[in-house]
C-alpha positions, 0 to 999 in steps of 0.5 A, spaced: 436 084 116 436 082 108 439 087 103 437 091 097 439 090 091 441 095 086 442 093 079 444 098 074 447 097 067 454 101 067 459 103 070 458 111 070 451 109 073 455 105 078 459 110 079 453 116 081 450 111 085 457 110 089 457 117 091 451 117 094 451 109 098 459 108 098 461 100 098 467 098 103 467 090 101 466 086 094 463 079 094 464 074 088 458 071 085 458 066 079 464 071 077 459 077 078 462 083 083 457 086 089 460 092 092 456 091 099 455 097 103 451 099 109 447 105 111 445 105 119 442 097 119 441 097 113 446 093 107 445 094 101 448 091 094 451 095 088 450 091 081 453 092 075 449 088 069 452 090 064 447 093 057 441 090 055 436 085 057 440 078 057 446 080 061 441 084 065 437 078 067 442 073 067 446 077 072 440 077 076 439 071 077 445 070 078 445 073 084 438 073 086 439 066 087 445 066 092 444 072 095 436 074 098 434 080 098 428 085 101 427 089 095 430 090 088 432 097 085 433 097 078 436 104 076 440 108 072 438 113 066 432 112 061 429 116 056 424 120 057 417 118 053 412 123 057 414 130 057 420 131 062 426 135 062 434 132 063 435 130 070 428 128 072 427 123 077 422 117 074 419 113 078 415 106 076 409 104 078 409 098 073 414 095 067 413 091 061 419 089 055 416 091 048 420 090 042 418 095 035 422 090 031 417 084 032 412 083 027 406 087 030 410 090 035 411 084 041 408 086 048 411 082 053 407 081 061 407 087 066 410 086 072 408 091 077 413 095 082 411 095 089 406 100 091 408 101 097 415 102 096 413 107 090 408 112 094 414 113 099 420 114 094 414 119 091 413 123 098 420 123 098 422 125 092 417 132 093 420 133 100 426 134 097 423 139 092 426 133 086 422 133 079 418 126 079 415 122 073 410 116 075 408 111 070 409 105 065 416 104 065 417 099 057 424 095 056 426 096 049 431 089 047 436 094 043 437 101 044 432 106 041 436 111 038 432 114 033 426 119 034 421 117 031 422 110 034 422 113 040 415 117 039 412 110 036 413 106 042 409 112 047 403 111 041 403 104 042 404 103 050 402 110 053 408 109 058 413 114 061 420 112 060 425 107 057 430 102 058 433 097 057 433 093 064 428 093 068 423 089 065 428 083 065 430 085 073 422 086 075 421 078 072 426 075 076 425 078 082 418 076 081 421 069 080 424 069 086 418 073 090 421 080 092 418 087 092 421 091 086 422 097 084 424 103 078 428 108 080 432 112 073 433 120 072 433 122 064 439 122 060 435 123 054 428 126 051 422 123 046 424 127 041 431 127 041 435 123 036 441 119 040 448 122 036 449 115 033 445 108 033 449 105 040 447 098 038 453 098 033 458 098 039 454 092 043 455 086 038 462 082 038 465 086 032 462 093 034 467 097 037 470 098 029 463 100 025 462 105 031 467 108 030 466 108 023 459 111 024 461 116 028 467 118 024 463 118 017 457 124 021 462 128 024 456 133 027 455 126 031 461 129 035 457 135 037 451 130 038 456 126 043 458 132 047 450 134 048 448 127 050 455 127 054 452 134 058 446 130 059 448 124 062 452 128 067 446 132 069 442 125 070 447 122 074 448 128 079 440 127 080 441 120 080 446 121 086 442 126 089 436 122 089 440 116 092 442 121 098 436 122 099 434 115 099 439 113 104 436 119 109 430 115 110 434 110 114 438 107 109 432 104 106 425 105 105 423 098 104 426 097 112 422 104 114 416 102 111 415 094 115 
């Protein structure tokens, strides 16, 4: 039986997914670690891609191309654009990359989730008394830290949450022909601002301007500390969801053939 792949960006997204699906091996792909783990007959394996859509979509291809896969989990956080509180499950039923930077505010190609794999992780996430969001997932190329990009996005694509990954997953997997699908908990909401613009930490020099900023706005530290709480609720319900995930035999795309 084929695995499934699990992508998630960081390490604390790796880390709340690892409470739930515990890894006992690494493997090695074109530098990239795969911490594989099995649940019944079931195995899985954890992928950590790094920010972003290029990292995103290099690493799987990367692994995607070594290793066939049976389904393709992006996950994580996101951010809410629909009505929705901290810690809400979301779950995708399609997902597109838009960029607001572009002239005209560039849509790129839907890609689809998996119908079947998306009606039963919402059947399960209401057997287990979990909130769900369904919807357009939309992949941003930079971190939308403002508010008021945040509320222009939803305008413009009517969608329910926002990452960065999936959209650069979704069309690899495409590529290589396997189902996909989003499953991300809120860490933050529409008409919040990020306690200070991310981006600055993603370029090579980064690290110093960040710090400066953060430095130069010390109402960021408080800011920081909320998005600090946050977090930490969207990663328990992440690790909540994937426990509940793994009772369904280790993994519905095996339950549902």
């Amino acid at each position: 039986m084929l695995p499934v792949g699990i992508f998630v960006a960081t390490r604390w997204e790796l880390q709340a997914v690892r409470r739930a699906l515990p890894t006992n091996r690494v493997a090695t792909v074109s530098g990239i670690r795969c911490y594989i783990g099995q649940s019944g007959d079931q195995l899985y394996w954890l992928i950590q891609t790094g920010v972003g859509p290029v990292a995103a979509g290099r690493v799987a291809r990367a692994v995607l191309t070594a290793q066939a896969m049976s389904l393709v989990i992006s996950t994580g956080f996101a951010c809410a654009l629909a009505p929705a509180q901290v810690g809400d499950l979301i779950l995708g039923t399609e997902v597109f990359p838009f960029d607001l930077e572009e002239v005209g505010a560039v849509k790129g190609e839907s890609l689809l989730c998996d119908e079947v794999v998306h009606s039963a992780c919402v059947a399960r996430a209401q057997d287990a008394e979990l909130v769900v969001r369904t919807g357009t997932v939309v992949s941003a190329p930079v971190v939308l830290w403002r508010a008021e990009d945040k509320r222009r996005l939803r305008q413009l694509t009517d969608a329910t949450g926002l990452d960065m990954e999936s959209a650069a997953i979704a069309s690899v997997a495409r590529g290589q022909g396997i189902p996909m699908a989003i499953m991300r908990t809120v860490s933050d909401l529409e008409d919040e601002d990020l306690p200070l613009d991310f981006n600055l930490f993603l370029g090579p020099t980064g690290w110093a301007k960040g710090l400066w900023s953060l430095v130069s706005r010390p109402s960021s530290l408080a800011e920081l500390n909320r998005l600090r709480r946050q977090s930490r609720i969207a990663a328990d319900r992440l690790t909540e969801w994937f426990q509940h995930y793994a009772k369904a035999g280790g993994g519905l795309r095996r339950e549902l053939r």
